[in-house]
C-alpha positions in Angstrom: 40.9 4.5 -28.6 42.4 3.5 -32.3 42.9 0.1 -33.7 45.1 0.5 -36.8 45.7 -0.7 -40.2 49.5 -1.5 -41.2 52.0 -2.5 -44.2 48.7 -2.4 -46.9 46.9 -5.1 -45.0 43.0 -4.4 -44.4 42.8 -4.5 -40.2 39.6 -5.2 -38.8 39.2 -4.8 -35.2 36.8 -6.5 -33.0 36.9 -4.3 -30.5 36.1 -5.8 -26.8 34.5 -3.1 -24.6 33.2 -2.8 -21.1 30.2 -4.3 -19.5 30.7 -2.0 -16.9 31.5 1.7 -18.0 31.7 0.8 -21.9 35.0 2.1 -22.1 37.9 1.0 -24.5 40.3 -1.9 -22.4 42.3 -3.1 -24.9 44.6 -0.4 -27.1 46.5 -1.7 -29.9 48.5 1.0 -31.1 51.3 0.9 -34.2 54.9 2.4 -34.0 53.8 4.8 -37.3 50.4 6.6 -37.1 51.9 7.3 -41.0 51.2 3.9 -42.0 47.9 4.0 -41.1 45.0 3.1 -44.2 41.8 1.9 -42.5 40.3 0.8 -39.3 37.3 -1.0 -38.3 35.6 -2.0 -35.5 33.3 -5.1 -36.0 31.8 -6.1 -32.3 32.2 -5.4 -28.9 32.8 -7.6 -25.4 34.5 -7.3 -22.6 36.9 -10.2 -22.7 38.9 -9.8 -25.4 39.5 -8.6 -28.9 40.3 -9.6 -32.4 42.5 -8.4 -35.1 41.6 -10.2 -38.8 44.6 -9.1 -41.7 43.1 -10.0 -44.5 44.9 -11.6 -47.5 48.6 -11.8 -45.4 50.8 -11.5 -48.3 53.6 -14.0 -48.9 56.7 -14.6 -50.7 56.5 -18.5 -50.1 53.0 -19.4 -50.3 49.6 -18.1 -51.2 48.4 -15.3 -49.3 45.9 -16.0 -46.7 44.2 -14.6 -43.6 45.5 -14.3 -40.2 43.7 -13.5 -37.0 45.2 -12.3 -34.0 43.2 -12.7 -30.5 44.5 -10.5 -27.7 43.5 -11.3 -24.1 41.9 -8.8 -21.9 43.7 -6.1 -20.7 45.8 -6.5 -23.3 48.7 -5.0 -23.3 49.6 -5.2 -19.8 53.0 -3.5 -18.2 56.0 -5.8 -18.3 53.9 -8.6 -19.8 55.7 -10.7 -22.5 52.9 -12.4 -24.0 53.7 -16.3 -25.7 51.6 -16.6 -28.6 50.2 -19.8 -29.6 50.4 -20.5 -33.7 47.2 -22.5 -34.9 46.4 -23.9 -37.7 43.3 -24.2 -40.0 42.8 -20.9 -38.5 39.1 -20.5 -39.7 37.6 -23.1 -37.4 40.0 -21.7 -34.5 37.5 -18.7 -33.2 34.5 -18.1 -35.5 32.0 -20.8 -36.6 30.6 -18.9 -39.6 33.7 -19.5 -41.2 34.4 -22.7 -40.1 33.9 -25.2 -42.6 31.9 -27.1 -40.1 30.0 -25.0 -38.7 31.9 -25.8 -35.3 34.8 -23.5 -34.0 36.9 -24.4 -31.2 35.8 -21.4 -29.3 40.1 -21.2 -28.5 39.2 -17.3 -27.0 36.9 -18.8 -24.3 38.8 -21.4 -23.6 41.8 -19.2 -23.1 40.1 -16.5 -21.3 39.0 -19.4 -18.8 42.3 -20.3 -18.1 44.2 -16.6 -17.7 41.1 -16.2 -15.3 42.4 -19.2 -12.8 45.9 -18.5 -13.7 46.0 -22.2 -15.1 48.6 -20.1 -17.8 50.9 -17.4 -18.6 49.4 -14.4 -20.3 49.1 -15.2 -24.1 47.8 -14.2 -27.7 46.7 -16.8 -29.9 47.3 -16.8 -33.9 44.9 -18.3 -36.4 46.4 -19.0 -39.8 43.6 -20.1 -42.1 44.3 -22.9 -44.8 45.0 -22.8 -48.2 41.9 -25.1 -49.2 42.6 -27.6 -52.4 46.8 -26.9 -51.0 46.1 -28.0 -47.3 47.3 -31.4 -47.8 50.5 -30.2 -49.6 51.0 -27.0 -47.1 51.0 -29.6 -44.1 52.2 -32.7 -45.2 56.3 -32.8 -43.7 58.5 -33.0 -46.2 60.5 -35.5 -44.4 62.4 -37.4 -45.5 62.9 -35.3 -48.2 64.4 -37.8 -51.0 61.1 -40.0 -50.7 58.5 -36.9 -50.6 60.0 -35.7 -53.8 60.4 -39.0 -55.2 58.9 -39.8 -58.6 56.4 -42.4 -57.2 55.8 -39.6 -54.3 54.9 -37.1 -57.0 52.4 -39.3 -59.1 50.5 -40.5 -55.9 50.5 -36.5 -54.7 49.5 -35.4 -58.3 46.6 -38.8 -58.3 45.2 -38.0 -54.8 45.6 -34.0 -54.4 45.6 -32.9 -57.8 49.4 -31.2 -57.0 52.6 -33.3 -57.5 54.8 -31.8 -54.8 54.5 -30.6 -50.9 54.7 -27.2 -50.0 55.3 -27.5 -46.4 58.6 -26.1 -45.8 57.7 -23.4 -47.9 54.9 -22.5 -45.1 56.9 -23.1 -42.4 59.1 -20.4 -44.6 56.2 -18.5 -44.5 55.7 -18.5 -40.6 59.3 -18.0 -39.7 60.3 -15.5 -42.3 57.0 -13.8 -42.4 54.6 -13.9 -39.9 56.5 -14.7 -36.8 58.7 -11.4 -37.3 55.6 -9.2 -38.1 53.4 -10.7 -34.5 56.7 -10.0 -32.6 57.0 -6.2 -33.9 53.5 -5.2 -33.9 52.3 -7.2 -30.2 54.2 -7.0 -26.9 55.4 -11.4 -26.9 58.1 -13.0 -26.0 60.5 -14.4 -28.7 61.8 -17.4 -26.5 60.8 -20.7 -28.1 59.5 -22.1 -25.2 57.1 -19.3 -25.2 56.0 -19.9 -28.8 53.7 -22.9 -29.4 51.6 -24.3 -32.7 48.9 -26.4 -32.6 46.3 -28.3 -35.2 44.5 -31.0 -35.5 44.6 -34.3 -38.1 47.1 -32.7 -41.0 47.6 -29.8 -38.8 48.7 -31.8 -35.9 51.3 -33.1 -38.4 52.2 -29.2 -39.6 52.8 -28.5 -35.7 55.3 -31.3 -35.5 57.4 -30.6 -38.2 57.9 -27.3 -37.1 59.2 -27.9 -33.8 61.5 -30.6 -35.8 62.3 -28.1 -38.4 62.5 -25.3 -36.2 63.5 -26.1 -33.2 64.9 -23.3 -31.7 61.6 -21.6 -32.6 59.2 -23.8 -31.4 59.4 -24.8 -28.7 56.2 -26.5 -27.7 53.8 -28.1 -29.7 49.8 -29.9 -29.7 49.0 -32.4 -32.1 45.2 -33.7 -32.1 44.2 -36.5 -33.7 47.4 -36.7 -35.9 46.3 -38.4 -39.1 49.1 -40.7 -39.3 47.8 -43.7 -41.7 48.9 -41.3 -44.9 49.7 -43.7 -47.8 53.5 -43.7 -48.3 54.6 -40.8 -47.1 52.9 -41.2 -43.3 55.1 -44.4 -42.6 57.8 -42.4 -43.8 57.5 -39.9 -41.5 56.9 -42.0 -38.3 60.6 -43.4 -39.6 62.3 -40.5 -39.4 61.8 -39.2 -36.1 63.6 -41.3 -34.0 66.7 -39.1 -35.4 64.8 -35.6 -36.1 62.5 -35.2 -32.9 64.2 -32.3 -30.3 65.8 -33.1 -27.3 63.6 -32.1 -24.2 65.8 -29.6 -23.0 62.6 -26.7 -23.3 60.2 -28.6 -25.6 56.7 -30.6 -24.8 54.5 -32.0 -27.3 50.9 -33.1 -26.7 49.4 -36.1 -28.1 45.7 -37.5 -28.2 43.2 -39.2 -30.8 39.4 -40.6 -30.2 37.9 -43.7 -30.7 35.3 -43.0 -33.3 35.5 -42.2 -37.4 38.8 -41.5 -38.6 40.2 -40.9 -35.2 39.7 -44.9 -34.3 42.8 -46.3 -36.4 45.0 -44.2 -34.8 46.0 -45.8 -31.7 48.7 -48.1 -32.8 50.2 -45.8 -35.0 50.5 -43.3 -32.0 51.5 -45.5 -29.2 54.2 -46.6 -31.4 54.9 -42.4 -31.6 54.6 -41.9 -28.3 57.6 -45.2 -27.2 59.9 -43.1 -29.6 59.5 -39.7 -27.9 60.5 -41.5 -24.3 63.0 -43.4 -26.0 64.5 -40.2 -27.2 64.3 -39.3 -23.2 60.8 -37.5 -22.9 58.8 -38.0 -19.8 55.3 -37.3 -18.3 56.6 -34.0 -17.7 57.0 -32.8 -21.3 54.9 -35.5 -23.3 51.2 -35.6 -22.9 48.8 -38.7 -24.4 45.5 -39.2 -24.2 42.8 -40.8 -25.6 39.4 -39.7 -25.6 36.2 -42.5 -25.9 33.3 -42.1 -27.6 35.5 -38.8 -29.4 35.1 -38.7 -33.2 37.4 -36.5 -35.8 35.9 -33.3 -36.4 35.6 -29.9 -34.4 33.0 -30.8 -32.1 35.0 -33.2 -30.3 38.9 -30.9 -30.1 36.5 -28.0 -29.3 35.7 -29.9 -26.1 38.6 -31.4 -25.3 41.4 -28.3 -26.3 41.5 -27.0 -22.9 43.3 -29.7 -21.7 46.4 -29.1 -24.2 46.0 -25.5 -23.6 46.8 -25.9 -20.0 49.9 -28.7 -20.6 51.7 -26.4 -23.2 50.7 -22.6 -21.9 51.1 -22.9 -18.3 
């Protein structure tokens, strides 16, 4: 079995074997064996396997790493595979890289929900952050006449050290770029019910505005613990979706926050969130809130609580 390299990006396979017969179950194979430049394979299970690009080159923003996680049995006949887009993509599967030390363990949490048939057969996306541009690459540039605003642009150059957001330029970035290269190279589905992003704090906001932005792209999308409370431009923002959120023809959005740390200002802001969404004709069936006691915001608690999300937006 070969795992391949592509387009001058550095592929490195974690290869899931076997338990029983320690034989290859997962083949990812390119269209052009000519474009092949390196291929590595870093560890071995028998669930799954993982594909890192390292430094995913961009014309809209900094290049970055992507990780692709393909279920077991990947690729199966006549599958289209949604694939779940997350964010701060270095906390998503490995904790050595997280910058907490805590991942969210999304593999496992996947894997135990293809196992029950809880959802439909999917690949999951990890899009690492841009470090000191984080704030700027997720912040929603909406409305855009107050986010690029003279007072917007001294508080953004006073806080975050930049005096303009980048976030429609990384949502360039995913549509233009990334989305198109994870449709050619994996067997998915391109409907945007069956494409989904998902973050937590700024990139619960990031997930948002790309279902607004893009709606015939995203369809789905899981905000936790949606840092809302942003000086200035977070009011903003909250203002303008009464007239920019999607109809729910094909699109959900999850909500949810816990009590603790940052996470315990949040529930007025996001009740107040949630009475636009049904106002705008969203229901239990495609809006999800909860709120989780005791939870504070950091890895450890969405770790434990993404499965519920998972199931709501994959199934």
């Amino acid at each position: 079995m070969k795992y391949l390299i592509n387009y001058s990006l550095f592929f490195i396979i974690a290869s899931m074997l076997s338990c029983k017969d320690n034989s290859p179950k997962n083949i990812f194979e390119v269209k052009s064996t000519a474009e092949v430049e390196q291929a590595t394979t870093i560890h071995s299970s028998s669930n799954d396997t993982i594909i890192y690009f390292i430094d995913f080159k961009s014309k809209f923003v900094d290049s970055r790493n992507v990780e692709v996680w393909l279920p077991k049995n990947y690729p199966e006949k006549n599958v289209k595979y949604q694939v779940l887009y997350m964010h701060d993509g270095q906390n998503v599967f490995n904790k050595e890289t997280s910058y907490s030390g805590v991942a969210w363990e999304i593999e496992e949490k996947v894997d135990s929900l293809l196992a029950i048939n809880a959802i439909r057969p999917t690949i999951v996306v990890g899009i690492w952050n841009n470090g000191e541009k984080r704030f700027s690459e997720y912040m929603p540039q909406l409305p855009k006449s107050l986010s690029e605003s003279a007072f917007a642009k001294a508080e953004l150059k006073k806080n975050f050290g930049s005096d303009k957001l980048l976030s429609d330029n990384y949502l360039k970035f995913m549509t233009q770029e990334l989305l198109p290269f994870v449709n050619e190279k994996f067997q998915t589905s391109k409907e945007p019910e069956h494409t989904i992003t998902m973050g937590a704090s700024m990139g619960a906001h990031i997930s948002l505005y790309a279902m607004i932005k893009y709606p015939d792209t995203f369809g789905k999308a899981g905000c936790l613990s949606t840092h809302w409370p942003i000086p200035y431009l977070g009011q903003a923002f909250m203002d303008e979706l009464p007239t920019s959120v999607p109809e729910p023809t094909f699109h959900k959005i999850y909500f949810d926050h816990g009590t603790k740390t940052l996470d315990k200002v949040y529930e007025p802001h996001q009740l107040k969130v949630n009475d636009m969404f049904y106002q705008l004709g969203y229901t239990d069936q495609n809006l999800l809130y909860r709120k989780f006691e005791g939870h504070e915001h950091s890895e450890k608690y969405w770790q434990q609580r993404v499965a519920l999300p998972l199931e709501f937006l994959l199934k």
